[in-house]
C-alpha positions in Angstrom: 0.0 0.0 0.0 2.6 2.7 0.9 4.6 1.9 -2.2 1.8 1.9 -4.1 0.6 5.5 -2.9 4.5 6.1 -2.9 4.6 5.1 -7.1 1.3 7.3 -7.5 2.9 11.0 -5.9 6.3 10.4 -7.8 4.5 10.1 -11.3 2.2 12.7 -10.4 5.0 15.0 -9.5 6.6 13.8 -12.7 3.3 14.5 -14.5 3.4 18.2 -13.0 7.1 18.7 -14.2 7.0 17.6 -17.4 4.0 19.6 -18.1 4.9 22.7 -16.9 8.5 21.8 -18.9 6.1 21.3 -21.8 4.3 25.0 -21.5 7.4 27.0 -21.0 8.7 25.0 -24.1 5.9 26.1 -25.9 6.0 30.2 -24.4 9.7 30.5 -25.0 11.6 28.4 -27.7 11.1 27.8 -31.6 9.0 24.9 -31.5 7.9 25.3 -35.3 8.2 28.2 -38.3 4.2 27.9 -37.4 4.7 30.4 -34.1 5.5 33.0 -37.0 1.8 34.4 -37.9 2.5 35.9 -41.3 -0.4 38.5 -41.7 -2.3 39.8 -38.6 -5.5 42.0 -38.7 -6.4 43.9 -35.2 -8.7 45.9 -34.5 -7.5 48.6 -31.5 -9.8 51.2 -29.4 -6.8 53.8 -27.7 -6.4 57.0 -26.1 -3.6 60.0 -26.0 -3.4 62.6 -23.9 -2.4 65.7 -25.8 -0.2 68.5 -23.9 -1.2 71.3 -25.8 -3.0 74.2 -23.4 -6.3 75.3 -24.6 -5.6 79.5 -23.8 -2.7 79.3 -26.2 -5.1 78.6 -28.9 -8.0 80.2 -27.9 -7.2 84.1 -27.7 -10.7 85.4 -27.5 -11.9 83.2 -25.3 -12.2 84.5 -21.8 -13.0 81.6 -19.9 -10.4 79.5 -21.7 -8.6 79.3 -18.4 -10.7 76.9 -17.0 -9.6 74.2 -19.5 -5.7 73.7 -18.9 -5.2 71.4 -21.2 -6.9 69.5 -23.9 -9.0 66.1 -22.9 -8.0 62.6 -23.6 -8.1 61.8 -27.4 -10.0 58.5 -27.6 -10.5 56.5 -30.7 -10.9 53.0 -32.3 -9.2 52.1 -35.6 -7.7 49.0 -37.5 -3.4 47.6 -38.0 -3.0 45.3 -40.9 0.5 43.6 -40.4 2.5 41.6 -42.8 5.6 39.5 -41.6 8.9 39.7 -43.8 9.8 35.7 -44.8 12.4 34.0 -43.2 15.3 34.8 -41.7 13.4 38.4 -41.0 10.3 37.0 -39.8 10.3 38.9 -36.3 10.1 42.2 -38.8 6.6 43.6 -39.8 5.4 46.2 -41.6 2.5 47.1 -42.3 -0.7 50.2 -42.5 -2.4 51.7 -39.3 -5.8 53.8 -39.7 -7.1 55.4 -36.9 -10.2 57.5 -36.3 -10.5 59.4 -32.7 -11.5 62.9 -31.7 -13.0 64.4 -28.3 -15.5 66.7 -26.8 -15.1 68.6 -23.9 -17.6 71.5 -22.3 -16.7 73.4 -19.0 -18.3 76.6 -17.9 -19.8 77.7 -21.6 -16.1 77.1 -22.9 -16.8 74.0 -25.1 -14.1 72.4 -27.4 -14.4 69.1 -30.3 -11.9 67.8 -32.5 -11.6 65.1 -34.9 -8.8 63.1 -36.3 -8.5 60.7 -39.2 -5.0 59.3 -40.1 -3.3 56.5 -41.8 0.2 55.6 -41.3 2.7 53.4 -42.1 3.8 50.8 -39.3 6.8 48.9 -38.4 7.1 46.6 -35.9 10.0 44.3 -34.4 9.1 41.2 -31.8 11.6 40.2 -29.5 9.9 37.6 -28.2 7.9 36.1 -31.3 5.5 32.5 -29.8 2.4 32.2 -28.2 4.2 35.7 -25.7 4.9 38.2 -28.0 6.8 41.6 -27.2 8.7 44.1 -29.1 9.1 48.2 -29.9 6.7 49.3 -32.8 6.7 52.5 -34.6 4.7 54.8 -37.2 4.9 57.6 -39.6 1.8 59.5 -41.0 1.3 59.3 -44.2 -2.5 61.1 -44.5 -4.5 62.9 -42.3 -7.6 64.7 -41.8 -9.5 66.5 -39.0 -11.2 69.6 -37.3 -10.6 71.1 -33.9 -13.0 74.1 -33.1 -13.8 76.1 -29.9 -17.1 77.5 -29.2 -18.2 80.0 -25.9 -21.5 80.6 -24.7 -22.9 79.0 -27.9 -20.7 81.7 -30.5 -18.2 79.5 -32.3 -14.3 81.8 -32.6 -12.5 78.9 -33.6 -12.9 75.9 -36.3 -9.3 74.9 -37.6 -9.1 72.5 -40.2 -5.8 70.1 -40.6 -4.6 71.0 -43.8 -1.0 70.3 -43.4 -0.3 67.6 -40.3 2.8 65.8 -39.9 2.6 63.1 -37.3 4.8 59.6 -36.0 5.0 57.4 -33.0 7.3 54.8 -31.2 6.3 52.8 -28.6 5.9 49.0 -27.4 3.8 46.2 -27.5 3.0 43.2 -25.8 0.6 40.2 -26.0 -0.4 36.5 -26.8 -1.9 34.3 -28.9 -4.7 32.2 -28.3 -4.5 29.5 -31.4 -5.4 32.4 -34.3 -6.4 35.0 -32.2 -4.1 37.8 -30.7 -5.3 40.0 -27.6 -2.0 43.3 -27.3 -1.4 45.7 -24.9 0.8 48.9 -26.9 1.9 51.8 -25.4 4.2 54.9 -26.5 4.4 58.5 -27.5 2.5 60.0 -30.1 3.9 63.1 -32.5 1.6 64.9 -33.9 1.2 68.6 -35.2 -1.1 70.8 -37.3 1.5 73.4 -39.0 -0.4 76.6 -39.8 -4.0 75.6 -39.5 -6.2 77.8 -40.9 -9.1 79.0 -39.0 -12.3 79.4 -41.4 -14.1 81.1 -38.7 -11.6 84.4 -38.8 -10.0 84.6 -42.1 -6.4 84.5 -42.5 -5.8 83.6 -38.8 -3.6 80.3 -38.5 -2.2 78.3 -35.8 0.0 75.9 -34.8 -1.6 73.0 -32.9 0.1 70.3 -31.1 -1.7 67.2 -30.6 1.0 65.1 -29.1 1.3 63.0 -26.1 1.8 59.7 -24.7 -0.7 56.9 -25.8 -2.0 53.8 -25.1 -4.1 50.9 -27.3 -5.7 47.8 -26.6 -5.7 45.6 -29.8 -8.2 42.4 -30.9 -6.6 40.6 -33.7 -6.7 37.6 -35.9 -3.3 36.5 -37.0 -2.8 33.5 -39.6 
């Protein structure tokens, strides 16, 4: 009976072993050219916290003081990723589209933007199996938008983004689950609005800068 019972803990403790042996394999090591997804799709939902002040665009406004700086920027939008073939397979490039924008009202001082761009993405993994991790970066390549300020229902400011510039570096972090990918991605966005023109007053332009850090939750499928 006590070897027996004896036999029955050492193989279960074996059992444990070589599974969790089996699962770190898996996590960490190149198992098969198949941990390499070549194309991913993801869909992300993100935010960035511009650092632009609000009274530095916003001359006429006399309660623009009680806004000290813009709101979060939140937005959804879309990565499609394609790996580079062996031996570069940890490389990707790819296109990012995004779509955010915000709306903020405070004491009759009321401010809404928009923001559409496309960029071009790079991305290196580290790490590259079931864990994934590595820095990614983008440049802009398109972009289109509004940002206007309205008091006490009289709109002094609608700015259009006529000529943006905009790129960002960060990193990201995730796993699969057999084609699916859930990432974390985090970083600092760049992006400015060089002499847009306010429709509102004629011939009045501004500088506006949009940038920040940033952070994305992405929902992919990866094949």
């Amino acid at each position: 009976m006590d070897l027996g019972r004896e036999f029955a803990n050492d193989w279960s403790m074996k059992k444990s072993f070589l599974v969790s042996l089996f699962f770190l394999y898996i996590l960490f090591f190149d198992f098969s050219s198949k941990a390499f997804a070549l194309v991913e799709l993801r869909a992300h939902y993100g935010f960035s916290k511009p650092s632009q002040n609000i009274s530095e665009l916003c001359s006429a406004c006399s309660n623009s003081s009680v806004v000290p700086g813009m709101p979060s920027n939140n937005g959804i939008g879309a990565d499609l990723i394609v790996s580079l073939p062996a031996p570069l397979e940890r490389i990707g490039i790819g296109a990012r589209y995004e779509n955010s924008g915000f709306s903020s009202l405070s004491q009759g001082l009321e401010t809404r933007a928009s923001h559409i761009r496309t960029a071009v993405l790079v991305n290196y993994r580290l790490i590259n199996q079931l864990i994934f991790f590595g820095p990614i970066a983008t440049y802009g390549l398109s972009h289109s938008g509004s940002f206007d300020i309205t008091e006490n229902t009289v709109k002094l400011y609608e700015y259009a983004a006529d000529q943006a510039r905009s790129y960002s570096i960060g990193a990201e972090a995730g796993f699969r689950l057999i084609a699916f990918t859930i990432t974390a991605e985090a970083g600092y966005l760049d992006e400015r609005w060089q002499d847009a023109k306010n429709s509102v007053s004629s011939g009045l332009t501004k500088d506006i800068n949009f940038s920040g850090t940033y952070a994305k939750i992405h929902l992919g499928f990866a094949y």
